[in-house]
C-alpha positions as CSV (number, residue, x, y, z in Angstrom):
1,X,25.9,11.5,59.9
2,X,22.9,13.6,59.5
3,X,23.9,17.1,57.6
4,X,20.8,18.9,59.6
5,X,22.6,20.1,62.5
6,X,19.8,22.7,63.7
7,X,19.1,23.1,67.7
8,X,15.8,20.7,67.4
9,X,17.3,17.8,66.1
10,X,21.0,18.0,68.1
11,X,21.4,14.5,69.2
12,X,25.0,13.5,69.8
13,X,27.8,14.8,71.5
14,X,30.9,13.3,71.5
15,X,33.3,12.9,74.1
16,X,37.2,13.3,73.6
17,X,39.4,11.1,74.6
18,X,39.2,9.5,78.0
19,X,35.6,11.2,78.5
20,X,31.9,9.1,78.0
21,X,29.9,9.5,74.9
22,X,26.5,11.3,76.2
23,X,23.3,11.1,73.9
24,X,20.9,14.5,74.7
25,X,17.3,14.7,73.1
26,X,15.6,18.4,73.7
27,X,12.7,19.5,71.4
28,X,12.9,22.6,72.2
29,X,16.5,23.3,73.9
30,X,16.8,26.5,75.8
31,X,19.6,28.6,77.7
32,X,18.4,27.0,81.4
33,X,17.9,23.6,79.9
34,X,21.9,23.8,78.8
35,X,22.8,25.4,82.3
36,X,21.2,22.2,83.9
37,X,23.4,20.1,82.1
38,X,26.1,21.9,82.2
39,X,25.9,22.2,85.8
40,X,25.2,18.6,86.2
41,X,28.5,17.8,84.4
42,X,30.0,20.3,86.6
43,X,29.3,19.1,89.4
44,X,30.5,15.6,88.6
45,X,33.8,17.3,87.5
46,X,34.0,19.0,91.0
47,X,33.2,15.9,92.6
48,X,36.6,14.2,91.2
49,X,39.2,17.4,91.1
50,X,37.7,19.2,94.2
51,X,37.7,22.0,91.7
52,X,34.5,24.6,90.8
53,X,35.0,23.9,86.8
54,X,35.0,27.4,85.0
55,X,32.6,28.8,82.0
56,X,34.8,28.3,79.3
57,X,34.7,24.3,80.2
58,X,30.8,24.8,79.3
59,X,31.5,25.2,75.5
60,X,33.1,21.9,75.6
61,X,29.7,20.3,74.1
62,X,29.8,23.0,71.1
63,X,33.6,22.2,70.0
64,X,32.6,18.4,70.2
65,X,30.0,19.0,67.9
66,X,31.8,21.1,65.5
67,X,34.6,17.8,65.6
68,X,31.7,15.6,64.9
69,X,30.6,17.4,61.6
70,X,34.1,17.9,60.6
71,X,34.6,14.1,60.7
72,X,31.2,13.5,59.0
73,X,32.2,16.1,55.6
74,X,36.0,14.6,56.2
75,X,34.2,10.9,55.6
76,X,32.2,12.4,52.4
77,X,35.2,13.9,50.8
78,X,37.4,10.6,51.7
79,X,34.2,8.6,49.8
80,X,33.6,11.0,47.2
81,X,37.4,10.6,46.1
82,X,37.6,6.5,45.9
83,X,34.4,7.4,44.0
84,X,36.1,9.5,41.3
85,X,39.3,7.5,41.1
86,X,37.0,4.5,40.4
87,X,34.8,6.0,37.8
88,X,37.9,7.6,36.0
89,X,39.2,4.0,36.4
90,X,36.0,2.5,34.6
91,X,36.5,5.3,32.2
92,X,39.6,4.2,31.2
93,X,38.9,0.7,31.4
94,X,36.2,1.5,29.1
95,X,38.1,3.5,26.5
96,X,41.0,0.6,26.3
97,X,37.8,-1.6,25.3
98,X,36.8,0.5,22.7
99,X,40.1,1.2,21.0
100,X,40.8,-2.6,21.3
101,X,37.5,-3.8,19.1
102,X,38.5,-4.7,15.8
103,X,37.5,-2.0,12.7
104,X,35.3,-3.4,10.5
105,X,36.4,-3.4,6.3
106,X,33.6,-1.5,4.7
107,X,34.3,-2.3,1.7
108,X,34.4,-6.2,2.7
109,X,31.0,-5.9,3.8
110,X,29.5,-4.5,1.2
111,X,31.1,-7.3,-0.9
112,X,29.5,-9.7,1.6
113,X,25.9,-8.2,0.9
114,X,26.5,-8.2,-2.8
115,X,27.1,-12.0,-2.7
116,X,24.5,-12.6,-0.3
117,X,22.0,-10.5,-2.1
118,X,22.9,-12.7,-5.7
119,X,22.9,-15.7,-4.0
120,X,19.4,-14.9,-2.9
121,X,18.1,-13.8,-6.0
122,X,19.4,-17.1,-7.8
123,X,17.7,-19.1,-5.3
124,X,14.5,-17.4,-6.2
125,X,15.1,-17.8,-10.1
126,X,15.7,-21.1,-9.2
127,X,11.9,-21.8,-8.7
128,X,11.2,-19.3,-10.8
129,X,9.6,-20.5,-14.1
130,X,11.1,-19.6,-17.0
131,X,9.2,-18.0,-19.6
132,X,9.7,-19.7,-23.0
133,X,11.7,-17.7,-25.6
134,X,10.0,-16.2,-28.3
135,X,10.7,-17.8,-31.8
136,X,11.2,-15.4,-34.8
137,X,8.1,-17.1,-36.1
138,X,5.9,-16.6,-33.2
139,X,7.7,-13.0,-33.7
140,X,6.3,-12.5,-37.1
141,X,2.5,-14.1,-36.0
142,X,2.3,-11.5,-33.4
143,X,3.5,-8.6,-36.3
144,X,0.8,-9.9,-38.7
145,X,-2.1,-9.8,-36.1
146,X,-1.2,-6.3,-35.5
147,X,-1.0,-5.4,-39.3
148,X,-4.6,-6.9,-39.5
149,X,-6.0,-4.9,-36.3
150,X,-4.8,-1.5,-37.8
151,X,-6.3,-2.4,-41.2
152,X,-9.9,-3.3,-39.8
153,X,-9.1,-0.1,-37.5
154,X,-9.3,1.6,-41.3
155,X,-12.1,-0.2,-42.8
156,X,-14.8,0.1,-40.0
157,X,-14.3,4.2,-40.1
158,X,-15.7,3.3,-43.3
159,X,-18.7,1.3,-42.8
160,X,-22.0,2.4,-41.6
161,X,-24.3,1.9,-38.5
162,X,-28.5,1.9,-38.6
163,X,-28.9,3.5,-35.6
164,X,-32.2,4.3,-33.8
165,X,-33.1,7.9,-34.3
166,X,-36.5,8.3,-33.1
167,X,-39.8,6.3,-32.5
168,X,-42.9,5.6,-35.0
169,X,-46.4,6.4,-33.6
170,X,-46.4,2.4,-32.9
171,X,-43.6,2.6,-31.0
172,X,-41.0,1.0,-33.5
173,X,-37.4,2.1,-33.9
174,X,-36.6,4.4,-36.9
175,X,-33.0,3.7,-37.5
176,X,-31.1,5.9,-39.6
177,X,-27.2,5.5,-41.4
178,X,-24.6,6.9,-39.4
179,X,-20.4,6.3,-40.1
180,X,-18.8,4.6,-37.8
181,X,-15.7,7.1,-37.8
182,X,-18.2,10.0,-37.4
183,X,-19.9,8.3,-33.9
184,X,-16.6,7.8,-32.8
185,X,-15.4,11.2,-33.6
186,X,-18.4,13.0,-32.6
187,X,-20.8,11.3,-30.1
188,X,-17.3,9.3,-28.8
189,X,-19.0,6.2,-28.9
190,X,-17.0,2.7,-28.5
191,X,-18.9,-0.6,-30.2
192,X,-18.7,-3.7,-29.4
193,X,-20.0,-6.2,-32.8
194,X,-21.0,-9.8,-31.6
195,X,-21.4,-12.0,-35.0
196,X,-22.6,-15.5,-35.8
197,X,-22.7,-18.0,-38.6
198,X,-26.5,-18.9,-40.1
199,X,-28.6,-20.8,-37.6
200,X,-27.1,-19.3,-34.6
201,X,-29.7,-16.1,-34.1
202,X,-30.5,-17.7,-30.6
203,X,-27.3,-16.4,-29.4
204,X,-28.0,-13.0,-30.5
205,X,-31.2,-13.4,-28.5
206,X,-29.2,-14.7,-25.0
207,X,-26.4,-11.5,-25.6
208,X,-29.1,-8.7,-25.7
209,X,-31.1,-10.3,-22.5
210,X,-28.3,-10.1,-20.6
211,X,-27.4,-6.6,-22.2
212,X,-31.0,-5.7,-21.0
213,X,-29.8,-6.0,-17.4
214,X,-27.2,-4.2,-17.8
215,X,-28.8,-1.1,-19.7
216,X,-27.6,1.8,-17.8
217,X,-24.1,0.9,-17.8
218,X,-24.2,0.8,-21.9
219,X,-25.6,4.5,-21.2
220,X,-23.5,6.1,-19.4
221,X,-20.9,4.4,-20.9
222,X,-22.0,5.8,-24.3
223,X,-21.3,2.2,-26.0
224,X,-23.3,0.5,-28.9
225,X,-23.9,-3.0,-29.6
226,X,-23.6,-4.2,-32.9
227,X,-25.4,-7.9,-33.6
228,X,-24.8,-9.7,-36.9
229,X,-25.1,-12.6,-38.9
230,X,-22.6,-13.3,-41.6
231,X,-22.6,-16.0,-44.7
232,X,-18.7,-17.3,-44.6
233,X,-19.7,-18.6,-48.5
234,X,-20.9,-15.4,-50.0
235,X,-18.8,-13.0,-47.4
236,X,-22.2,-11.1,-47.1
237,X,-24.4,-10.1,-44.2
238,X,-27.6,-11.6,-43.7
239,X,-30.8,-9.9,-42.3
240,X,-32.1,-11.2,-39.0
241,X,-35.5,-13.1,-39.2
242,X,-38.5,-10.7,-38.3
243,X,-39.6,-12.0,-35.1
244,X,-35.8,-11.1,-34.1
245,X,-35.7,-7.5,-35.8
246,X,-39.0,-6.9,-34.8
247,X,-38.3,-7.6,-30.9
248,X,-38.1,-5.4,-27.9
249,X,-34.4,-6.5,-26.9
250,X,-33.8,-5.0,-30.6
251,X,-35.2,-2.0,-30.1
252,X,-32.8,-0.9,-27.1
253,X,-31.5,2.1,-27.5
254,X,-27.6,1.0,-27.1
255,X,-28.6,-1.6,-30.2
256,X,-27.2,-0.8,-33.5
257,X,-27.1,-2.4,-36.7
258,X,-25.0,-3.2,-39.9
259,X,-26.2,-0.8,-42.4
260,X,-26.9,-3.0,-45.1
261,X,-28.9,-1.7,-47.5
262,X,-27.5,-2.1,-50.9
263,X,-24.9,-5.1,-52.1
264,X,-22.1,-3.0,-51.5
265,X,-22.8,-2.4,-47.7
266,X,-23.9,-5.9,-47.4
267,X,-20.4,-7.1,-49.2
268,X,-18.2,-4.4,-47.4
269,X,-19.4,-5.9,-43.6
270,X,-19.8,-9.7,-45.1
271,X,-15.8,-9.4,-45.8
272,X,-14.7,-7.8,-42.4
273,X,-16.8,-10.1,-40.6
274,X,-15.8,-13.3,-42.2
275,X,-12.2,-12.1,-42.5
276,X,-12.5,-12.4,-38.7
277,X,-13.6,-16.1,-38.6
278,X,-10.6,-17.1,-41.1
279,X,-8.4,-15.2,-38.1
280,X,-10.1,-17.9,-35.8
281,X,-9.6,-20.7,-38.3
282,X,-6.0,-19.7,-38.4
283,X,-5.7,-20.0,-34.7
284,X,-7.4,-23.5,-34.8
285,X,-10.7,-22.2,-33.4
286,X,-13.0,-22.3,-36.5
287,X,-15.5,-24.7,-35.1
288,X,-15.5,-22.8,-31.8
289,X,-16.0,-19.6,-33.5
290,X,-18.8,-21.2,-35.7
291,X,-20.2,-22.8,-32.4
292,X,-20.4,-19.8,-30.1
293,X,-19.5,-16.7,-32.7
294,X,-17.0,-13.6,-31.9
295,X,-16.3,-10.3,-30.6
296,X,-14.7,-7.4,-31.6
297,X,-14.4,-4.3,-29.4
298,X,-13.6,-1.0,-30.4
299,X,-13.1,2.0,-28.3
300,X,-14.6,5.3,-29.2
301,X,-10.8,6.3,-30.5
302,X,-11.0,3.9,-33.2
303,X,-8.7,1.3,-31.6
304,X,-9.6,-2.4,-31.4
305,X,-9.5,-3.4,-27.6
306,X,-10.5,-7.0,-27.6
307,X,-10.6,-9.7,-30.5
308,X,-12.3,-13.7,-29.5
309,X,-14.0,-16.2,-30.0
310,X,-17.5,-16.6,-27.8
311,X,-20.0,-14.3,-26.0
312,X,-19.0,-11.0,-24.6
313,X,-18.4,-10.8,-21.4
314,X,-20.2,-7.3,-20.3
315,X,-17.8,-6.4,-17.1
316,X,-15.0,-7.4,-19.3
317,X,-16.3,-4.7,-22.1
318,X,-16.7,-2.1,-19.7
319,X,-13.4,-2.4,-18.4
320,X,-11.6,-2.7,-22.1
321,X,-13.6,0.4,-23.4
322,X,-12.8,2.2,-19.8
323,X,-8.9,1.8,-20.4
């Protein structure tokens, strides 16, 4: 039942009892065009009674139509009510549910996900490798090496650099004697000292090319690089050959060397130095140290970063004196 009952849209009328159902279409209804019809339903009604029908029978269309929307609004509200007594049903329906579900333990589930969570962990221990236990001797190795870093800590402070200070009119180096705890504490410089046994100068030679291409790094990174050779029989420092003093890869300015100019410099390096391959021979790397030589890296607080046998490995310097 359409709810737009306006004069341009009135469609049915409907009959009472005993009377035909008539369906009227006007677009634009007006008072002669509701005299026709009623007139034409008057005279049908004459027709049977022999009777002139009166005016008032003429509103009988109106009062039909006023029944017909009553019905309609009666039919809504009948609707609207099942509606709401089945949605309050579902409601309740609904609620009974809810309060029926079981309540779930808190404290049982949080039990459950503790167990859960140590099973889990000692499934991943499982393939976990264990790391081996540390003996008191290894303990007591690891003490001493620590003891020995802080006392060559003490003795470089000590000892003394030749450092370039300036150029000759040739063009040679002219090194002067500086203390290594004064560069430290002054210029902040860190050091790295490379030494080898007798007869291993060539690997001096390979360590300052490849320093070479990495020149500006030593720069900025304000770091000196100490060559040396050491006797391990006499415990003294020995002077480099000429040709290798003499060279251009020695006269870098990030080269330094060990001041050595009397017996007590020479003796005072010779011992730190060859204290450092008796470290190696400890350790079962004597040959390897003899074969390839050792490093020692100091940062420019005094603290040794880095102690091993072979070459140094530049990127790994710069990252141990960066720390």
């Amino acid at each position: 039942c359409s709810s737009d009952l306006t004069p341009s849209h009135l469609t049915l009328l409907h009959s009472s009892a005993g009377h035909r159902s008539a369906w009227v279409t006007m677009d634009h209804p007006s008072d002669a065009s509701f005299e026709e019809a009623f007139a034409l339903r008057g005279s049908r009604a004459q027709s049977k009674t022999g009777k002139r029908p009166t005016r008032g029978r003429r509103l009988l269309p109106v009062t039909l139509l006023g029944f017909a929307a009553l019905h309609c609004l009666l039919s809504i509200a009948f609707v609207d009510g099942r509606w709401g007594a089945a949605t309050s049903a579902r409601s309740q329906e609904l609620l009974a549910r809810r309060a029926s579900r079981p309540q779930f333990d808190k404290k049982r589930l949080e039990k459950e996900a503790s167990f859960t969570e140590g099973l889990m962990k000692q499934w991943n221990d499982l393939w976990k490798p264990k790391e081996a236990e540390v003996t008191p001797e290894e303990l007591e190795e690891r003490r001493r090496r620590e003891e020995s870093c802080l006392e060559i800590q003490k003795a470089l402070k000590s000892l003394k650099l030749s450092v370039i200070a300036n150029k000759d009119e040739q063009g040679a180096p002219v090194r002067r004697a500086a203390p290594i705890g004064v560069l430290q504490e002054q210029a902040k410089q860190s050091i790295a000292i490379y030494a080898v046994v007798p007869g291993k100068e060539e690997l001096v030679t390979d360590v300052l090319l490849g320093m070479r291409i990495e020149a500006k790094e030593f720069s900025e990174r304000n770091i000196l690089v100490v060559p040396a050779v050491v006797d391990l029989a006499t415990k003294t420092v020995v002077e480099f050959a000429p040709n290798i003093r003499n060279s251009k890869l020695m006269a870098q300015g990030a080269v330094a060397l060990p001041f050595s100019e009397t017996d007590e410099d020479r003796a005072a390096w010779g011992a730190l130095l060859a204290g450092e391959f008796e470290e190696a021979d400890g350790q079962g790397l004597a040959t390897e140290a003899q074969k390839t030589g050792l490093a020692l890296i100091v940062r420019n607080n005094g603290e040794i970063s880095r102690r091993g046998v072979g070459r140094p490995q530049w990127k790994v310097v710069f990252k141990d004196t960066d720390e």
